[in-house]
C-alpha positions as CSV (number, residue, x, y, z in Angstrom):
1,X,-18.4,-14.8,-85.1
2,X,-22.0,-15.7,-85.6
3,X,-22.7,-15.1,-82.0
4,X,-21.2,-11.9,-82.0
5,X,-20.9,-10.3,-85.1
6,X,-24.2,-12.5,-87.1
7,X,-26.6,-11.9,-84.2
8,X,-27.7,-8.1,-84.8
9,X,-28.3,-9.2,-88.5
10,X,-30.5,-12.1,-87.1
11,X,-32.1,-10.1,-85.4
12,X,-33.1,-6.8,-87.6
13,X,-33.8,-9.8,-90.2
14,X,-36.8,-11.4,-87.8
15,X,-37.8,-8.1,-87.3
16,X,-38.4,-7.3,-90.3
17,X,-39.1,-10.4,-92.2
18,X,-40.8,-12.7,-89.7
19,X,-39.4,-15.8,-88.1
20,X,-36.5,-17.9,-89.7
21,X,-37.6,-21.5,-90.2
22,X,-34.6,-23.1,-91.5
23,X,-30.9,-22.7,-92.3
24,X,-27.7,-24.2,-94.4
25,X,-24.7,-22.8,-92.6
26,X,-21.0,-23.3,-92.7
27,X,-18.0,-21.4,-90.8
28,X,-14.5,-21.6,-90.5
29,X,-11.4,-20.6,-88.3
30,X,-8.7,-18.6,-90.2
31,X,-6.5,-18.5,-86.2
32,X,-5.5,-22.1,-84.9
33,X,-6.6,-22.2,-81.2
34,X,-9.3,-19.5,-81.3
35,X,-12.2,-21.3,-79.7
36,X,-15.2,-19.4,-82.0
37,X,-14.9,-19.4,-85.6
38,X,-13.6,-16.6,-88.1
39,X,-15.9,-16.5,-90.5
40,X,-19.7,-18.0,-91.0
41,X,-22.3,-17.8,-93.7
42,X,-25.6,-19.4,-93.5
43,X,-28.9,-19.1,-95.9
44,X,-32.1,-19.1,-94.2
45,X,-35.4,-20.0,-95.1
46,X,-38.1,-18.2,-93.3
47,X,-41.8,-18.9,-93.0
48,X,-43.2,-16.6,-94.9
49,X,-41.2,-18.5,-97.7
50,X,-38.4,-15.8,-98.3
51,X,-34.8,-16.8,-98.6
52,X,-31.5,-14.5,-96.6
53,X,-28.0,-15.1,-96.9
54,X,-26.3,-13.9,-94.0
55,X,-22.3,-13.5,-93.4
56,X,-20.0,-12.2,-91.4
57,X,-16.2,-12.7,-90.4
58,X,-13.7,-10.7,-87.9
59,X,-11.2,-10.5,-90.8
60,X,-12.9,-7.5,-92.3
61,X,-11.0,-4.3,-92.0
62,X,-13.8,-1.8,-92.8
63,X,-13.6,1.6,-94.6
64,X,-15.2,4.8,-93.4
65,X,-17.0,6.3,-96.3
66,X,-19.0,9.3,-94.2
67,X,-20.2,11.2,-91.8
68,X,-22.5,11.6,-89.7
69,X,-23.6,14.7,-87.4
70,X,-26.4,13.4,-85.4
71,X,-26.7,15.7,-82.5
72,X,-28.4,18.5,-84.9
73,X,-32.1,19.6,-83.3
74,X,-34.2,17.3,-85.7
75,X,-32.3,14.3,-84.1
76,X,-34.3,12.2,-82.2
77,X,-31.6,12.0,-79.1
78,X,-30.5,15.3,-79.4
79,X,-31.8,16.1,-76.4
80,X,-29.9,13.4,-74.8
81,X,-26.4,13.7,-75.9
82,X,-23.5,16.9,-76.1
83,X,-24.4,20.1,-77.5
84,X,-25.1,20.3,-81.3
85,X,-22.1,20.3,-83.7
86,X,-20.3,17.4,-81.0
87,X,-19.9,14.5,-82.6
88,X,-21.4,11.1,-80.8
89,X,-19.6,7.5,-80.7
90,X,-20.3,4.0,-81.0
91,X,-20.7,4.0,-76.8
92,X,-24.2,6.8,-77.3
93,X,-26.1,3.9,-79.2
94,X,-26.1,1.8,-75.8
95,X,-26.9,5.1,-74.0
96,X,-29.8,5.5,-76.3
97,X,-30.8,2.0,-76.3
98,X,-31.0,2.0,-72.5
99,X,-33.0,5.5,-72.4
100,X,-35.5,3.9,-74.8
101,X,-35.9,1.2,-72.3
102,X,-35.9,3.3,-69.2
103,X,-38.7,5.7,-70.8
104,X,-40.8,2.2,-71.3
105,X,-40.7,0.7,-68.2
106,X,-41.6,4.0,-66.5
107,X,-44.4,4.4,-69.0
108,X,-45.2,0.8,-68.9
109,X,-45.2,0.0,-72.3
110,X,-43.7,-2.9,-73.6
111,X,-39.9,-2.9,-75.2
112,X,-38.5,-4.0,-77.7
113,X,-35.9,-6.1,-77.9
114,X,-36.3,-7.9,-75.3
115,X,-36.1,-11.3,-74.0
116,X,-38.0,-13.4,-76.1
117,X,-36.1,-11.6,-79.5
118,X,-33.6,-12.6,-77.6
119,X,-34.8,-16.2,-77.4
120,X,-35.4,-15.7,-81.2
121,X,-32.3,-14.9,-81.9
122,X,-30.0,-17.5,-79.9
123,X,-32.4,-20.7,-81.5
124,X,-31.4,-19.4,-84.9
125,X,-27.3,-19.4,-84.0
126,X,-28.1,-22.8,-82.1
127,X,-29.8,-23.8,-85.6
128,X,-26.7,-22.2,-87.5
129,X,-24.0,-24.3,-85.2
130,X,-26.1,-27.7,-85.6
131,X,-26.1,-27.3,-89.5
132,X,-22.4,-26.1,-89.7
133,X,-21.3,-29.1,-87.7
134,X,-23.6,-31.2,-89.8
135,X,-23.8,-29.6,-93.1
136,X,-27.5,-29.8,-93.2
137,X,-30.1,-27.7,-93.7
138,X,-31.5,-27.5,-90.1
139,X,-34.9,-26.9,-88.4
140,X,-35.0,-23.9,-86.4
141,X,-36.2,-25.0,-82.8
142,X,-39.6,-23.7,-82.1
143,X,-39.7,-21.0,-79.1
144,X,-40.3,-22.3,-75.9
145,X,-42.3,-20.2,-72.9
146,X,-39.8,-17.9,-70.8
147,X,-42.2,-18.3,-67.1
């Protein structure tokens, strides 16, 4: 669940609040003999001093609340998807995900994310697992060089 499901939060997170320095987390399996947990929640403690709760579970059901056309001309993948006035799907975010790292390699710009958000990311659930198992707060383990 935090793997999965926790991992894009982590991530956008560290983006956009800098590195997480410590967590508190606890999770829980709602299916007997499911080998990942249902549901996990962690706070976080990141070095710039700011606090995050995080959560996320697979027994959420989900609501659709809107809309969305976003193959309209001021889009910026317009270009790369059907003609406007088609709607897109969830499978168009990897397409546009790999074009944006296709166009940077080509260029030979750097991309982002890439391994070391990566890296980032799974040292924060490795941090999450250790405190859920412990019920600790737990250090996050500090980056190590990807040669």
């Amino acid at each position: 669940m935090v793997g999965d499901l926790g991992s894009h939060a982590i991530d956008l997170a560290v983006w956009l609040n800098g590195p997480i320095r410590e967590v508190t987390a606890m999770t829980h399996r709602f299916v007997a003999g499911r080998e990942v947990e249902d549901a996990g929640l962690f706070l976080a403690r990141f070095e710039n001093g700011s606090l995050g709760s995080f959560e996320a579970t697979r027994f959420a059901t989900g609501y659709r609340i809107r809309n969305l056309l976003v193959t309209g001309p001021d889009h910026p993948y317009s270009a790369s998807f059907w003609k406007p006035g088609h709607i897109i799907g969830y499978e168009h975010t990897f397409i546009a995900a790999l074009a944006d790292f296709l166009q940077a390699l080509a260029a030979g710009v750097a991309f982002h994310p890439d391994f070391e958000d990566a890296q980032r990311v799974q040292l924060v659930l490795d941090a999450v697992e250790r405190s859920a198992a412990s019920g600790r707060w737990t250090p996050v383990a500090p980056r190590f060089a990807l040669d």
